[in-house]
Biopython code that builds the backbone (N, CA, C, O; Angstrom):
import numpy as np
from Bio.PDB.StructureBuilder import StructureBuilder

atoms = [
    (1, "UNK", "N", (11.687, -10.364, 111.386)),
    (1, "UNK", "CA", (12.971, -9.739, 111.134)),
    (1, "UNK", "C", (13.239, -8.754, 112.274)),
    (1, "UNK", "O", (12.497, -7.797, 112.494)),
    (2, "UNK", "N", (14.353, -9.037, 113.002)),
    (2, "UNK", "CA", (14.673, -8.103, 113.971)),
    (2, "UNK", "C", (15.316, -6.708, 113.730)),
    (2, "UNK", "O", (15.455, -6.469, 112.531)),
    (3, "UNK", "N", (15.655, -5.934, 114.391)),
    (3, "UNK", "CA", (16.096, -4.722, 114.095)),
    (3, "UNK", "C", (17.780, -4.810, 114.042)),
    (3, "UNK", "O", (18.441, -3.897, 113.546)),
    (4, "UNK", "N", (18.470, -6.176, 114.689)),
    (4, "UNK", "CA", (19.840, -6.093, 114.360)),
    (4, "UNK", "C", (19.927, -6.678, 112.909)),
    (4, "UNK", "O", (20.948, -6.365, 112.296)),
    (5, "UNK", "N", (18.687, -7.774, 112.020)),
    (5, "UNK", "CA", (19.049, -7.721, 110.911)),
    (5, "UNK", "C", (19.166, -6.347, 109.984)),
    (5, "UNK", "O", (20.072, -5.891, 109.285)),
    (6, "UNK", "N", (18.079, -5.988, 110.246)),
    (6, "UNK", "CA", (17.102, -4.487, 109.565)),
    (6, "UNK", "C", (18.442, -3.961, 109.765)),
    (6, "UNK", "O", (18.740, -3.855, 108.575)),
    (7, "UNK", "N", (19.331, -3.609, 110.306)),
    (7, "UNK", "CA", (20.519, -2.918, 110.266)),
    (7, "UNK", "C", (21.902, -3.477, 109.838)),
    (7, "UNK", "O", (22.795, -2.874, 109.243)),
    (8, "UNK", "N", (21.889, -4.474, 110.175)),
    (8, "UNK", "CA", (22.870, -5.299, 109.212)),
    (8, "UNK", "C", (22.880, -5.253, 107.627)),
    (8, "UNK", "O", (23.964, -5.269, 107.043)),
    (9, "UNK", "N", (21.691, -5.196, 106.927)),
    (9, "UNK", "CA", (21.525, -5.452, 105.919)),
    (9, "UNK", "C", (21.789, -3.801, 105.230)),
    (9, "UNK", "O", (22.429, -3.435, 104.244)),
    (10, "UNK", "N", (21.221, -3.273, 105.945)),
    (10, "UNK", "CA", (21.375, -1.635, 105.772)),
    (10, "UNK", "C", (22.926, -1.025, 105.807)),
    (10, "UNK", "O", (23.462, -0.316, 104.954)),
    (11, "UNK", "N", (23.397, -1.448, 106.871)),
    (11, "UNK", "CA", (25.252, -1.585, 106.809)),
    (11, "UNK", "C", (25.737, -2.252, 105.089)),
    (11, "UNK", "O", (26.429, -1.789, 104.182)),
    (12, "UNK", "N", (25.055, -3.384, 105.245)),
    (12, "UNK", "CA", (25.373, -3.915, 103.746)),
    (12, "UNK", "C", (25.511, -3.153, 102.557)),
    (12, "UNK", "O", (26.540, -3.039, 101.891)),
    (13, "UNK", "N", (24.392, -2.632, 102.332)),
    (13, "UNK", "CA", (23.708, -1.773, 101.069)),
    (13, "UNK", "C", (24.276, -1.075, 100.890)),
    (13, "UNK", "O", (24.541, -0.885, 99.703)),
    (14, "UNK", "N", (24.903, -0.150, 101.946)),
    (14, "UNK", "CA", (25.515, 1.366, 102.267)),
    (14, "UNK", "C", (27.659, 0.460, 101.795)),
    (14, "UNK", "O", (28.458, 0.811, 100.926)),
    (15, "UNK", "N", (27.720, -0.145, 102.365)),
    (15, "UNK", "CA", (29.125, -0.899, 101.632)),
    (15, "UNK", "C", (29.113, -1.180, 100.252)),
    (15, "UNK", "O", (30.158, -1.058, 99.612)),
    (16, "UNK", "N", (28.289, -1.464, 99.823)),
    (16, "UNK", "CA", (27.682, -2.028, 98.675)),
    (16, "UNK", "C", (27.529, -0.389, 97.890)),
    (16, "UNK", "O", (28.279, -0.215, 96.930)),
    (17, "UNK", "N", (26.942, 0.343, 98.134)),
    (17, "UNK", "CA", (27.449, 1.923, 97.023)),
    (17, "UNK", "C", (28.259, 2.756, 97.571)),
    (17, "UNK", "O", (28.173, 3.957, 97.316)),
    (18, "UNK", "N", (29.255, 2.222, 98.485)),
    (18, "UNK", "CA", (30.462, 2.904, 98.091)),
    (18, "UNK", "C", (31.410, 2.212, 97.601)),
    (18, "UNK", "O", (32.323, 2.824, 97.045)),
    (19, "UNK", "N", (31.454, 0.665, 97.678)),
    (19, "UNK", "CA", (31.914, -0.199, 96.614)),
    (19, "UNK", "C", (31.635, 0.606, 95.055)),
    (19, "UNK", "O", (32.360, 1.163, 94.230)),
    (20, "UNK", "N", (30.674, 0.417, 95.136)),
    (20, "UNK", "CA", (29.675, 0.928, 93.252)),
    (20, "UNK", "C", (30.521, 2.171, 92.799)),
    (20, "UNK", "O", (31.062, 2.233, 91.695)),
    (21, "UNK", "N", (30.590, 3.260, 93.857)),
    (21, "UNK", "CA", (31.138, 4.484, 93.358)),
    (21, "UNK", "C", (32.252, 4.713, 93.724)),
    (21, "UNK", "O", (32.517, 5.893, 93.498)),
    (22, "UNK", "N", (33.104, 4.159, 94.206)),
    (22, "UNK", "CA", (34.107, 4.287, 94.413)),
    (22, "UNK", "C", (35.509, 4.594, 93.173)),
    (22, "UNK", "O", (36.566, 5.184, 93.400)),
    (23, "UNK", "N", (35.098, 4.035, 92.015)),
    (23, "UNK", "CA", (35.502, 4.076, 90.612)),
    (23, "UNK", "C", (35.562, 5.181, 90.206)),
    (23, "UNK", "O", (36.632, 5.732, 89.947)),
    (24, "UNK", "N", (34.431, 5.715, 90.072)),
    (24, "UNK", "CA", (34.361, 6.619, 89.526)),
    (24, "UNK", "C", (34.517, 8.038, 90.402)),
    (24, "UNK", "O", (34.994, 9.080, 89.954)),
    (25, "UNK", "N", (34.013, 7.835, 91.732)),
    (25, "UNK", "CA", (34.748, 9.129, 92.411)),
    (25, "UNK", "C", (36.253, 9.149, 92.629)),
    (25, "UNK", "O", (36.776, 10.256, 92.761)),
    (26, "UNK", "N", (37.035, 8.026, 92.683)),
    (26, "UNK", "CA", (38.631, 7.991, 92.669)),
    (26, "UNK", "C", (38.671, 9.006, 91.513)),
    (26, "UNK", "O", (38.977, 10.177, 91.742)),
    (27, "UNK", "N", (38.299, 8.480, 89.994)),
    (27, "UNK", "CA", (38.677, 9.129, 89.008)),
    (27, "UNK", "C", (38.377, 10.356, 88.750)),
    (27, "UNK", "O", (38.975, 11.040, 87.920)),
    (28, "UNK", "N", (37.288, 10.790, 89.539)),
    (28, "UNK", "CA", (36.563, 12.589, 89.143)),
    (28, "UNK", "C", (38.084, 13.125, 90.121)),
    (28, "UNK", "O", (39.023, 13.731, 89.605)),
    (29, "UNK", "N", (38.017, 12.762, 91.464)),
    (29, "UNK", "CA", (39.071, 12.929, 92.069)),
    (29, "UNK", "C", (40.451, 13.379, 91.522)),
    (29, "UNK", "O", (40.890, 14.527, 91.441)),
    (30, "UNK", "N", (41.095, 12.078, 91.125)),
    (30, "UNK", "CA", (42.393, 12.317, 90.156)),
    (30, "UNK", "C", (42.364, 13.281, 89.054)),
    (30, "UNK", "O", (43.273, 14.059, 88.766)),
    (31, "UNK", "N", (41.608, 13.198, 88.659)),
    (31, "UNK", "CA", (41.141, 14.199, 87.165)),
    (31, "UNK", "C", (41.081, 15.435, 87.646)),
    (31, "UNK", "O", (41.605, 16.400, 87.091)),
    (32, "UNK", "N", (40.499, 15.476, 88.610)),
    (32, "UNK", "CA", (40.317, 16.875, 89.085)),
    (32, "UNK", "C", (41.411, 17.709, 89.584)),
    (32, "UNK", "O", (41.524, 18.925, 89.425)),
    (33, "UNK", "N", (42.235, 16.890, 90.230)),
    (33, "UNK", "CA", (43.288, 17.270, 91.023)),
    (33, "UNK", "C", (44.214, 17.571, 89.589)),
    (33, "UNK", "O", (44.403, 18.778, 89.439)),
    (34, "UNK", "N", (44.686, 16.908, 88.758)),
    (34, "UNK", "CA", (45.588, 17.200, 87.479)),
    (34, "UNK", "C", (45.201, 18.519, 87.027)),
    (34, "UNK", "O", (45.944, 19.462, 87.300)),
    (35, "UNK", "N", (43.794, 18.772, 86.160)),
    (35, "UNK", "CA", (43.417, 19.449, 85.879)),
    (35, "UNK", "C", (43.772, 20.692, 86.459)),
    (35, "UNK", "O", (44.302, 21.654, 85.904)),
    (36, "UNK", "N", (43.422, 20.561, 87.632)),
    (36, "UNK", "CA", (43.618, 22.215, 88.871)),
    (36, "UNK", "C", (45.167, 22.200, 88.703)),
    (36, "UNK", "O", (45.501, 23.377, 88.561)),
    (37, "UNK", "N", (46.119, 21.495, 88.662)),
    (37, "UNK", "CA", (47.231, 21.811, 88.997)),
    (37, "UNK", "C", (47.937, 22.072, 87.460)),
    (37, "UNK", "O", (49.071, 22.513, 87.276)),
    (38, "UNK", "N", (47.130, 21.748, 86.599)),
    (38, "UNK", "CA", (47.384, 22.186, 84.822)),
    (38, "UNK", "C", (47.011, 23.573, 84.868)),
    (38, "UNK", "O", (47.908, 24.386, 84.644)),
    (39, "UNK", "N", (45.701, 24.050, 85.149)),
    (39, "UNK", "CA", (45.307, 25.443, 85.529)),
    (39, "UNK", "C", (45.647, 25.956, 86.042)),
    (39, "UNK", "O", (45.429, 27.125, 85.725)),
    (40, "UNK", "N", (46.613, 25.751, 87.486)),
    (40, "UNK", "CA", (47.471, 26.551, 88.298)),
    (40, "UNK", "C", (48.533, 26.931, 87.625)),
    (40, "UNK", "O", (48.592, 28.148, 87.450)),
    (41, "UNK", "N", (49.817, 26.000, 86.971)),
    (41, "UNK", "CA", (50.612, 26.390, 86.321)),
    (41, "UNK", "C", (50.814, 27.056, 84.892)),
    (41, "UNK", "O", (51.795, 27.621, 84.409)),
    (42, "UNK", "N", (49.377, 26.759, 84.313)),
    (42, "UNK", "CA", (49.780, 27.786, 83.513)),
    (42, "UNK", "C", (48.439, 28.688, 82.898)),
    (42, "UNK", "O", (48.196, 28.927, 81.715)),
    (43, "UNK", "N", (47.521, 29.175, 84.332)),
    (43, "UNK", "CA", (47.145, 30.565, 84.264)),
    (43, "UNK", "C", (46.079, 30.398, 83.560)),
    (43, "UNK", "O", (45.455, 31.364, 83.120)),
    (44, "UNK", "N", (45.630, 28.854, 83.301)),
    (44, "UNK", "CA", (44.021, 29.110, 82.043)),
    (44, "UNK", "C", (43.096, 28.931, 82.988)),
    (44, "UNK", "O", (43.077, 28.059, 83.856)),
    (45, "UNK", "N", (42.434, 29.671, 82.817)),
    (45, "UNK", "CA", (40.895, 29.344, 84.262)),
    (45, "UNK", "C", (39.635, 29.259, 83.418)),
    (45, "UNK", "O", (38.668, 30.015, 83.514)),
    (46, "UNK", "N", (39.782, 28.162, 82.513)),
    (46, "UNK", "CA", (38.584, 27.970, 81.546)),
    (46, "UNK", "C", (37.627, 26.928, 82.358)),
    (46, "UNK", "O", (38.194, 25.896, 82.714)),
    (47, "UNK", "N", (36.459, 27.044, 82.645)),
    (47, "UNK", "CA", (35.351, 26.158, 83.226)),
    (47, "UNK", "C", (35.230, 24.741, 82.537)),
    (47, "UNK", "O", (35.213, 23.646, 83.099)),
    (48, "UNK", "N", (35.123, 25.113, 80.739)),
    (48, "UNK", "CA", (35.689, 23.727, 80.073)),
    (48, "UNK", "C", (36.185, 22.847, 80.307)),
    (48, "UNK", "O", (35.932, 21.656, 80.126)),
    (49, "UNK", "N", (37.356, 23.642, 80.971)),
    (49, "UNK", "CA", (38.282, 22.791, 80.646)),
    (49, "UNK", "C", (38.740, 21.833, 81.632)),
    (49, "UNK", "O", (39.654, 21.019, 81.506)),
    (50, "UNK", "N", (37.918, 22.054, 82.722)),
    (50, "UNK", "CA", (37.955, 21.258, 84.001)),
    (50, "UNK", "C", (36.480, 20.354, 83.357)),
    (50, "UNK", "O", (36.698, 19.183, 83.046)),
    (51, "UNK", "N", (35.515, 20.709, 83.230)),
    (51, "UNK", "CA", (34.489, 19.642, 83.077)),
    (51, "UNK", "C", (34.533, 18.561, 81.860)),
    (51, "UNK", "O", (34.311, 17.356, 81.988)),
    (52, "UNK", "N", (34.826, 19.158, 80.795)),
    (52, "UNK", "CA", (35.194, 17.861, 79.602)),
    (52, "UNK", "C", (36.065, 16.533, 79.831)),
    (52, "UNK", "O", (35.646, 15.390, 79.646)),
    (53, "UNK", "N", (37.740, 16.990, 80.397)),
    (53, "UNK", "CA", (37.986, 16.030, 80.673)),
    (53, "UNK", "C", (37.751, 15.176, 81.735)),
    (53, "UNK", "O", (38.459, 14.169, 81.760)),
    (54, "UNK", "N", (36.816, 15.342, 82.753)),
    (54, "UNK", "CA", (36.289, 14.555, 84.070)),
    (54, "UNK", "C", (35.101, 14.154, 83.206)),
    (54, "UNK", "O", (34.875, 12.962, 83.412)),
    (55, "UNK", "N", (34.412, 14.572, 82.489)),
    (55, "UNK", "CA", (33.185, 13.772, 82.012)),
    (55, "UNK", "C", (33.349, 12.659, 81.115)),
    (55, "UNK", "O", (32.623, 11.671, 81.005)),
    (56, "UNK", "N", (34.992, 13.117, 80.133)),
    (56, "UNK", "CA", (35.456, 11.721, 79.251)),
    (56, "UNK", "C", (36.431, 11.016, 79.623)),
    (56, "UNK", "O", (37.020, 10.383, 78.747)),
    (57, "UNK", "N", (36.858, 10.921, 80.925)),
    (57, "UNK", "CA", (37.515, 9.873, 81.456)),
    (57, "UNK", "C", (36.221, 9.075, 82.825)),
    (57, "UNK", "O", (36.117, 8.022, 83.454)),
    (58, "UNK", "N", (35.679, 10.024, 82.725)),
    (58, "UNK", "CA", (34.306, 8.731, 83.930)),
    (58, "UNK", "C", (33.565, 8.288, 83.353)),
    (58, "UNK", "O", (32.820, 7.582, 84.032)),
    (59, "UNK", "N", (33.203, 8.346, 81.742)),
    (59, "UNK", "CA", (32.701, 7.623, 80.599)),
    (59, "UNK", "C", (33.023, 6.348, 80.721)),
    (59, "UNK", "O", (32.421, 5.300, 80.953)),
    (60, "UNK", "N", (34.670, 6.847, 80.402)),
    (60, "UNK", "CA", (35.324, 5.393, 80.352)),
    (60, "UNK", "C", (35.723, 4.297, 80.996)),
    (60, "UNK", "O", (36.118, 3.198, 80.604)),
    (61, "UNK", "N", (35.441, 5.097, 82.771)),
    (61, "UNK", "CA", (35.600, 4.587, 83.734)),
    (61, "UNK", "C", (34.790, 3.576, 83.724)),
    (61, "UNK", "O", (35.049, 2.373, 83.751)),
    (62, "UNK", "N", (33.490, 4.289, 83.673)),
    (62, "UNK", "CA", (32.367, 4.008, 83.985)),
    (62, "UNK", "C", (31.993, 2.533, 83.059)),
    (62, "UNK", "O", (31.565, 1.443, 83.436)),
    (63, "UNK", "N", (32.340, 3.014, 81.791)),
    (63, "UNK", "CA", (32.035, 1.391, 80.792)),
    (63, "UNK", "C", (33.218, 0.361, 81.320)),
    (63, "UNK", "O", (33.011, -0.838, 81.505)),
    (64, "UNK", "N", (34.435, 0.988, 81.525)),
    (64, "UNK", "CA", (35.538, -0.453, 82.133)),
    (64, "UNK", "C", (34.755, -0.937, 83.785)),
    (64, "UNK", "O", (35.112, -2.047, 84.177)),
    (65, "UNK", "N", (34.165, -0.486, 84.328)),
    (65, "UNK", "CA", (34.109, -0.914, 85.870)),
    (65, "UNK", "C", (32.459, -1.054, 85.909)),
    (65, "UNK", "O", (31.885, -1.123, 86.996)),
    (66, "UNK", "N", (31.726, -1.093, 84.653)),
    (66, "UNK", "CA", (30.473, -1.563, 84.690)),
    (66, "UNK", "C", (29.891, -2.960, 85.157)),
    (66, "UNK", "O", (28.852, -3.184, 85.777)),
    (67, "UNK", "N", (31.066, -4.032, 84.580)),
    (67, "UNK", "CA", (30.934, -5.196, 84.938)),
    (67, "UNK", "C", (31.210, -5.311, 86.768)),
    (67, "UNK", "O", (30.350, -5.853, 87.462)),
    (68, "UNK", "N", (32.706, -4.641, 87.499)),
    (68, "UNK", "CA", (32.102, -5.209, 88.349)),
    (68, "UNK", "C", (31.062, -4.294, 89.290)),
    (68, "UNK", "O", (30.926, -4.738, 90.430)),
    (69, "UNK", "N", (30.453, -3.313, 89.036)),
    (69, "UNK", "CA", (29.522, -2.725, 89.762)),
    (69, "UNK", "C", (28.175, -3.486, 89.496)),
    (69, "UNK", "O", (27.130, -3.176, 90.069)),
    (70, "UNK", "N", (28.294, -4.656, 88.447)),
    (70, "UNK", "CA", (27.383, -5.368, 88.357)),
    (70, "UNK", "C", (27.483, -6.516, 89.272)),
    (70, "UNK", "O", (26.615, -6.931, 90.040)),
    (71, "UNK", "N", (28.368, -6.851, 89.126)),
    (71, "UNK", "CA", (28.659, -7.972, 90.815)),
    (71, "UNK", "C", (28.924, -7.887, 91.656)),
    (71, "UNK", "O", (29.382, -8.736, 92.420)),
    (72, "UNK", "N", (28.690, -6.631, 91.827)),
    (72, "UNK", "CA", (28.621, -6.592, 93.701)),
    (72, "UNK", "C", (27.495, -6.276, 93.652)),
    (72, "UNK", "O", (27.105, -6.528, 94.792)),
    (73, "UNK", "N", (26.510, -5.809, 93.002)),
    (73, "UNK", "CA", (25.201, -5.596, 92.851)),
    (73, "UNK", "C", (24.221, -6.790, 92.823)),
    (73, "UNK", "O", (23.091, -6.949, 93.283)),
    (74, "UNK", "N", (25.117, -7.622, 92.070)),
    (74, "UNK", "CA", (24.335, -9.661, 92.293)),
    (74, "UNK", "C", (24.817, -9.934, 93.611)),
    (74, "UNK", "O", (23.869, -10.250, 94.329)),
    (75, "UNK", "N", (25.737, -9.939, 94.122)),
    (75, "UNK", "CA", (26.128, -10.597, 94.852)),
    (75, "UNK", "C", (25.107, -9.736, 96.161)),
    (75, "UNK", "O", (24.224, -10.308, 96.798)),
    (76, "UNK", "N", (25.342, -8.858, 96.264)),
    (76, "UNK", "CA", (24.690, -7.815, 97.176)),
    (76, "UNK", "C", (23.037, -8.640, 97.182)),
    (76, "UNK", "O", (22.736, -9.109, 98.280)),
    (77, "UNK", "N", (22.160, -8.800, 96.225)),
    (77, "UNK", "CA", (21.304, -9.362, 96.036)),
    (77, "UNK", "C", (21.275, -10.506, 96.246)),
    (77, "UNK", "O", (20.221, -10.811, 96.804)),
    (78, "UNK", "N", (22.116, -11.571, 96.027)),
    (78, "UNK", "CA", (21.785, -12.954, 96.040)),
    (78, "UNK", "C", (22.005, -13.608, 97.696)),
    (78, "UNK", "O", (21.394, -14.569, 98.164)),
    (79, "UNK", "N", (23.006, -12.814, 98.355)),
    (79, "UNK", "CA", (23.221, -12.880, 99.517)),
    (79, "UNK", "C", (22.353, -12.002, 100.452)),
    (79, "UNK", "O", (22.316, -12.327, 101.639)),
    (80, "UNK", "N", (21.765, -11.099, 100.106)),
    (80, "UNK", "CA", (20.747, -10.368, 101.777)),
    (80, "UNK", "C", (19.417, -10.321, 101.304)),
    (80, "UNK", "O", (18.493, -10.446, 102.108)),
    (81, "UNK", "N", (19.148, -10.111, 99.781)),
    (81, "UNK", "CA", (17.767, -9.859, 99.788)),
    (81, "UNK", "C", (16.912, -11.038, 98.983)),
    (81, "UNK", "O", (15.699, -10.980, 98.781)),
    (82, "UNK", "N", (17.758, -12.080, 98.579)),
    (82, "UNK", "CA", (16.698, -13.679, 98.445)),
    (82, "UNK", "C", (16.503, -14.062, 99.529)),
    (82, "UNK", "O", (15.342, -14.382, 99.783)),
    (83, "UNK", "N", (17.565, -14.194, 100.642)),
    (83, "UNK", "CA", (17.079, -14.826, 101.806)),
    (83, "UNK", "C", (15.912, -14.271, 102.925)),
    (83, "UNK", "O", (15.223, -14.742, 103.830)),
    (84, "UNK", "N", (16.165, -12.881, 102.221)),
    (84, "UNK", "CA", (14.849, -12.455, 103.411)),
    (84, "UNK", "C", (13.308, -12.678, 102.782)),
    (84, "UNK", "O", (12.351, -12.878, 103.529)),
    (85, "UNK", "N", (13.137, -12.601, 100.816)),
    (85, "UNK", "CA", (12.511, -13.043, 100.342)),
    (85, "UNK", "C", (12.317, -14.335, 100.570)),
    (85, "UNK", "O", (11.135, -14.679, 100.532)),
    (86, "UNK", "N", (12.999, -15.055, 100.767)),
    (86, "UNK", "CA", (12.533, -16.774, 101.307)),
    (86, "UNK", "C", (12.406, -17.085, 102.110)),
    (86, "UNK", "O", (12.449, -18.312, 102.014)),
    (87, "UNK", "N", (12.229, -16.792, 103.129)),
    (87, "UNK", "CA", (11.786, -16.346, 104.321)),
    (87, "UNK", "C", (10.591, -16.597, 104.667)),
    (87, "UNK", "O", (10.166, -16.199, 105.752)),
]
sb = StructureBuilder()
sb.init_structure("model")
sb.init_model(0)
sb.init_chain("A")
sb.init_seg("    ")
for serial, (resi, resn, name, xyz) in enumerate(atoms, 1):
    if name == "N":
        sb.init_residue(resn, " ", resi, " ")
    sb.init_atom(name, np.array(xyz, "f"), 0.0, 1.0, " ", f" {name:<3s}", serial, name[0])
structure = sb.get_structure()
């Protein structure tokens, strides 16, 4: 195995979890941004109240976008790391 695979595959992996998290950091993101601008306008600066709702909407994220963080996770596998196993 050469070092342009050894890095190819590594390029891969690294596409491959920001594929994975990409879901769910969009949504901490959005959530976050609402939240702050709910707290800006009207003056509540509760710690709560920023963490509850980012933890129960990336719940839900998280169970809707489970499936495909599971296939890019096969696919990620079936394409770079059987073939170097068969090898």
């Amino acid at each position: 195995m050469t070092e342009t695979e050894v890095l190819s595959i590594l390029r891969e992996f690294l596409w491959a979890a920001a594929l994975i998290s990409a879901p769910l950091l969009g949504t901490a993101l959005f959530v976050g941004i609402v939240v702050g601008l709910l707290q800006a306008l009207t003056s509540i600066q509760e710690m709560t109240l920023t963490f509850v709702p980012k933890i129960a909407v990336m719940l839900i994220v998280f169970f809707l976008s489970s499936g495909y963080m599971a296939r890019v996770c096969l696919s990620l596998f079936n394409e770079q790391v059987l073939p170097v196993i068969a090898q």
